[in-house]
C-alpha positions as CSV (number, residue, x, y, z in Angstrom):
1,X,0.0,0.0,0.0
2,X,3.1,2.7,0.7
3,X,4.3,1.8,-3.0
4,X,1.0,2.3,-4.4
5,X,0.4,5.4,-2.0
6,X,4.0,7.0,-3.0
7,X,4.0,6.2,-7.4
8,X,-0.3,8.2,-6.9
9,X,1.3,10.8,-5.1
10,X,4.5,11.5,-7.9
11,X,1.9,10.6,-10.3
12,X,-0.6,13.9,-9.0
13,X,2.2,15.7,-8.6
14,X,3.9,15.4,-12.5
15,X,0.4,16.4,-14.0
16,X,0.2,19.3,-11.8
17,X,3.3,20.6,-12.8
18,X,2.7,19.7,-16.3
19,X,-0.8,21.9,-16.3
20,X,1.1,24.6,-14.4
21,X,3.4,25.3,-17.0
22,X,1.0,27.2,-19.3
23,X,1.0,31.1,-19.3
24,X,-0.9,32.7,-16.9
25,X,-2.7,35.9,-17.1
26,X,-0.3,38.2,-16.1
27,X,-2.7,41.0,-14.3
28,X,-1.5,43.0,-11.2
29,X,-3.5,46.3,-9.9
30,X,-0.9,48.2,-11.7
31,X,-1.3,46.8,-15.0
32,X,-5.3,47.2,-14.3
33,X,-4.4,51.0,-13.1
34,X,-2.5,51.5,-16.5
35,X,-4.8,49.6,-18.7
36,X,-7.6,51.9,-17.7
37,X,-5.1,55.0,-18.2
38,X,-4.6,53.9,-21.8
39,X,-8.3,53.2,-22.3
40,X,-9.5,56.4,-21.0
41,X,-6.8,57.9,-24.0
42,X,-8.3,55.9,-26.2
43,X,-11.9,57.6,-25.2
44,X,-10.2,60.9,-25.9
45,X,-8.7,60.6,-29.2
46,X,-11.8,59.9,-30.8
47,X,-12.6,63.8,-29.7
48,X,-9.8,64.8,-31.7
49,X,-10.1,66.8,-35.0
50,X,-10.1,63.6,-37.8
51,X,-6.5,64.7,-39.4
52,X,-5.1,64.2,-35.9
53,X,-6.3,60.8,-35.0
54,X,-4.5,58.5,-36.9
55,X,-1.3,60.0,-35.2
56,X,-2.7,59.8,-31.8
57,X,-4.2,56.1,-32.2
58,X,-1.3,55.2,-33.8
59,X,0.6,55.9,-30.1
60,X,-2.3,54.6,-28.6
61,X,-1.6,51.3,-29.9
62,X,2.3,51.5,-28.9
63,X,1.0,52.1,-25.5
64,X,-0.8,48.8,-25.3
65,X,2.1,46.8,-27.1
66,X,4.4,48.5,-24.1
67,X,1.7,46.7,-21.4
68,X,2.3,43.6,-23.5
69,X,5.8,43.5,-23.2
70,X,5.7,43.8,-20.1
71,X,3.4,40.5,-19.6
72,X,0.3,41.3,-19.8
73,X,-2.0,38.9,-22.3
74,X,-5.5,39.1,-22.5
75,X,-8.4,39.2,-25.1
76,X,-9.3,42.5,-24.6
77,X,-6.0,44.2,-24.5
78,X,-5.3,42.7,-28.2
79,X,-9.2,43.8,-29.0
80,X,-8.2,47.2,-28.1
81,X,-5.2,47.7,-30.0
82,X,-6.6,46.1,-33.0
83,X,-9.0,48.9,-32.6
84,X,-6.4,51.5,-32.1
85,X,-4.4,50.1,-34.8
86,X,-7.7,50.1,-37.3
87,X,-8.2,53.8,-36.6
88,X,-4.5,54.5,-37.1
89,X,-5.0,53.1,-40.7
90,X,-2.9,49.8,-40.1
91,X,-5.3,47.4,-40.9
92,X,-2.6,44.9,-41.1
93,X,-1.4,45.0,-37.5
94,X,-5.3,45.3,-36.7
95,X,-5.9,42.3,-38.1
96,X,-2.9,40.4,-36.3
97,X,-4.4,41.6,-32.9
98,X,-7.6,40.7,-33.4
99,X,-6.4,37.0,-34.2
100,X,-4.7,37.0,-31.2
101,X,-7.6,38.4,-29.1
102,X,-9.2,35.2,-30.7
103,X,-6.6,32.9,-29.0
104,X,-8.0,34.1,-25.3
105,X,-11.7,35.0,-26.5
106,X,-12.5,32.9,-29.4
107,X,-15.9,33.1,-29.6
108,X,-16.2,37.0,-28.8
109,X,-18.5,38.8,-31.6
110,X,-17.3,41.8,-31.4
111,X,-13.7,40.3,-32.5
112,X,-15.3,38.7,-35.2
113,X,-16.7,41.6,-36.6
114,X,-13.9,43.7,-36.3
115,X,-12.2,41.5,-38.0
116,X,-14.5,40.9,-40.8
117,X,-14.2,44.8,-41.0
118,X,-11.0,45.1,-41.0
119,X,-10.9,42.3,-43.8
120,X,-9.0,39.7,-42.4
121,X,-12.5,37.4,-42.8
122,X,-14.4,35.7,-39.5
123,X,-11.9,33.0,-38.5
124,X,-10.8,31.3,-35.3
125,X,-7.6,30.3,-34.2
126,X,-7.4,27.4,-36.2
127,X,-7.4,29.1,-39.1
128,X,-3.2,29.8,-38.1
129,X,-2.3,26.6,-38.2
130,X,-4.1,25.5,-41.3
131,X,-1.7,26.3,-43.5
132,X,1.1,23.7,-42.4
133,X,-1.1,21.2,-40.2
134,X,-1.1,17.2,-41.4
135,X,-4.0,15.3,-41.5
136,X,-3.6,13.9,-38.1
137,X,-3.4,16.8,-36.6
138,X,-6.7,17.9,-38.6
139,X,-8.3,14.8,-36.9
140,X,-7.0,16.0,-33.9
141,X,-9.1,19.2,-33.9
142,X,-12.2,17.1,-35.2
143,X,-11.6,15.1,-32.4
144,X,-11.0,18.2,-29.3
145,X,-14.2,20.0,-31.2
146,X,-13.9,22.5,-28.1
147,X,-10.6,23.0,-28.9
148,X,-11.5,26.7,-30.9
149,X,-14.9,27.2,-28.6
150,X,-12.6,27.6,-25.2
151,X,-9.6,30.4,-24.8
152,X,-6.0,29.5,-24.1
153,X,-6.1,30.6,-20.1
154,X,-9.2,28.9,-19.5
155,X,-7.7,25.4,-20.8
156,X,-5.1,25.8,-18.6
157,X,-7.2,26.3,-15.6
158,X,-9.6,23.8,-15.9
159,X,-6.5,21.4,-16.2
160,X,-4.9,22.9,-13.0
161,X,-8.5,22.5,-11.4
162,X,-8.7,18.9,-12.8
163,X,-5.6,18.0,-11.6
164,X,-5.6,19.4,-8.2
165,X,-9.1,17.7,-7.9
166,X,-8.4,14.2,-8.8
167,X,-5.0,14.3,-6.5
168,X,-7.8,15.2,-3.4
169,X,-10.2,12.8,-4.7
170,X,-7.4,10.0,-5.0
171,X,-6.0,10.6,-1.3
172,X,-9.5,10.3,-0.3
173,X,-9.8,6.6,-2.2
174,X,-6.7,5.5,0.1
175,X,-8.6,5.8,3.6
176,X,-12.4,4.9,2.6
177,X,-13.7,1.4,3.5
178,X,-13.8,-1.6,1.2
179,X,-17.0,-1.7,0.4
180,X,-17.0,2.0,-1.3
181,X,-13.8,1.5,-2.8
182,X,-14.9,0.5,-5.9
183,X,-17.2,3.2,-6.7
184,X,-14.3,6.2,-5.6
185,X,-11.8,4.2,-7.7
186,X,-14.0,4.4,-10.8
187,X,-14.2,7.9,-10.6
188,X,-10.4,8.8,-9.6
189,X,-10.2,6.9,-12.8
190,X,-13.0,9.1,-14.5
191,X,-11.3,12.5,-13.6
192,X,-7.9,11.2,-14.6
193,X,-8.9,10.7,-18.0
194,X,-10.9,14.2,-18.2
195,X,-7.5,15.7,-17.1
196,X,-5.6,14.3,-19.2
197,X,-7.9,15.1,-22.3
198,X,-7.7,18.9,-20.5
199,X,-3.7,18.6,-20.4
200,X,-3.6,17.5,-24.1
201,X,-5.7,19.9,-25.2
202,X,-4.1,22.7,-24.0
203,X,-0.4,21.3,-24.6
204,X,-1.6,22.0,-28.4
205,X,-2.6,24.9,-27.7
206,X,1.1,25.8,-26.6
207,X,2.3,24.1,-29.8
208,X,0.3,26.1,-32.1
209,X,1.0,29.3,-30.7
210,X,4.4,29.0,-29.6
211,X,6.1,26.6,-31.3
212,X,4.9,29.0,-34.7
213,X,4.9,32.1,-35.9
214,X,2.4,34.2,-38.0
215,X,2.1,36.4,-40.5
216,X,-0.8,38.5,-41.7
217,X,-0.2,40.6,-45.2
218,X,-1.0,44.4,-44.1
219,X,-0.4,46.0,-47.7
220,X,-2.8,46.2,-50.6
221,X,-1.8,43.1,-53.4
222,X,1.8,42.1,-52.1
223,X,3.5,40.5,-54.3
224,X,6.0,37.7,-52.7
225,X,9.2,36.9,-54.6
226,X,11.2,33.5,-54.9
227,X,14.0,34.8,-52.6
228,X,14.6,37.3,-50.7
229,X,14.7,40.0,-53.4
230,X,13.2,41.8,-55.8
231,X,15.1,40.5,-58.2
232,X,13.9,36.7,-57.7
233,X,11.1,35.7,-60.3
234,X,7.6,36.8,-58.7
235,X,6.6,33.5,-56.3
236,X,2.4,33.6,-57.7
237,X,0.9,34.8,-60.9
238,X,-1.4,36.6,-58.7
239,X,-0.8,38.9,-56.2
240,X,-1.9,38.5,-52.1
241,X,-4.2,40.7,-51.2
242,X,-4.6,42.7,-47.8
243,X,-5.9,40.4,-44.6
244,X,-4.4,36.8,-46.0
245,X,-2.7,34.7,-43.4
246,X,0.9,33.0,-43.0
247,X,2.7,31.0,-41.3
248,X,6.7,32.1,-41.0
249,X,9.0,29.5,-42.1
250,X,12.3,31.4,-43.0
251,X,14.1,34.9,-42.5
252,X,17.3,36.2,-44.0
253,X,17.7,39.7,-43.5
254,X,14.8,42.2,-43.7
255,X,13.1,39.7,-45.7
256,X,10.6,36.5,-44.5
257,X,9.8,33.4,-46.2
258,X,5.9,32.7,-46.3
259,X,3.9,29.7,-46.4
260,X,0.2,30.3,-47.8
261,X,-1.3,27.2,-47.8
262,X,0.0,23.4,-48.5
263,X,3.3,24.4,-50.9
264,X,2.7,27.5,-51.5
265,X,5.0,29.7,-50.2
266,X,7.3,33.2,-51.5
267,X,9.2,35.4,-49.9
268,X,8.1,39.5,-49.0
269,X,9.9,42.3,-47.0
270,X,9.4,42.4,-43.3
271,X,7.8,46.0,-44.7
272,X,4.6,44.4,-45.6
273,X,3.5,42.4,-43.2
274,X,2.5,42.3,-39.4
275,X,4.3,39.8,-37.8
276,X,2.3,38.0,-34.7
């Protein structure tokens, strides 16, 4: 019974640590004291005469990016500088922080319709990794159909809360009678697989978005090249418009090599895209 008690214990103890490894929400009274402070600026340059606005949005959405450097990550601070960005006239970077608000809010209408607005279509975060995925890993998503439905931070803490509640449930098992054994183990045995389907599913959430890197096309018909020059043959007969998506595979210099879909791919200046 010790052995037994000791390998449930380690067992517990690994998929806590495993489910704790994802990135929190990294909010502090400060960073709520400055978010408001930048939102309240927000409010005001709307007042502004219309030739100064893009200007003043425009630092606007610098001030957000300064709160995300510093580690904060939600849904509605990358909704808010995609709408800062929009008014600035980048509809490029809009579009790349709306996607992103999408990772933590993926079912949030008002993202969606900014982004539809903005032109970068009504998509969820699935739509990153479509361009490069295999067909197991489109099985996978068939398979986890909550996988777009459910943010990145809430995966996380519903595995930390499965975790931590099948370790309780599973020190209980130990010291109950006999005769309700049974029952208690079937259901330690229930929540271990529901946390491990909760630890999965949010380990691919941490490949997808970290493990990758994004691209979204924020000029109007960008036409990308061979290699990583204007002088390479163009890579499409057909240039890309505004809005399109890609995933980064390459960089030399101030140049990055696309992939748009299966094996398509070409090469465009750093200049004309919004990296994310």
């Amino acid at each position: 019974m010790t052995i037994r008690c000791v390998v449930f214990i380690l067992v517990c103890l690994a998929t806590i640590l495993l489910t704790g490894c994802g990135v929190r929400i990294g909010v502090s009274r400060d960073f709520e004291r400055e978010f408001g402070e930048v939102q309240d600026v927000f409010d005001l340059a709307g007042k502004l005469p219309m030739e100064e606005q893009p200007a003043e949005f425009k630092r606007i959405a610098l001030m957000y990016q300064g709160l995300i450097d510093r580690g904060m990550k939600s849904g509605q601070l990358y909704y808010n500088q995609g709408n800062a960005w929009f008014y600035a006239g980048e509809r490029g970077r809009a579009i790349a922080a709306y996607r992103l608000a999408l990772r933590y809010l993926p079912c949030d209408s008002r993202i969606h319709a900014n982004l539809r607005v903005a032109g970068g279509g009504n998509v969820g975060a699935n739509e990153e990794n479509s361009n490069f995925v295999s067909g197991q890993i489109i099985f996978f998503e068939y398979l986890f159909f909550w996988q777009n439905w459910i943010g990145v931070h809430q995966k996380v803490f519903y595995s930390e809360l499965l975790s931590v509640l099948f370790f309780v449930v599973g020190i209980i098992v130990l010291f109950v009678r006999q005769r309700f054994r049974r029952f208690w183990r079937r259901f330690v045995i229930f929540l271990f697989v529901l946390t491990l389907i909760s630890v999965v599913s949010a380990a691919y959430d941490w490949y997808r978005f970290e493990c990758f890197s994004y691209a979204v096309i924020s000029v109007e018909d960008a036409q990308p090249r061979k290699g990583n020059s204007e002088q390479y043959d163009k890579a499409f007969t057909r240039p890309v418009p505004l809005g399109t998506n890609a995933t980064i595979i390459g960089e030399r210099g101030e140049w990055l090599h696309l992939n748009f879909g299966k094996t398509q791919d070409g090469w465009l200046p750093k200049s004309q895209v919004a990296v994310y």
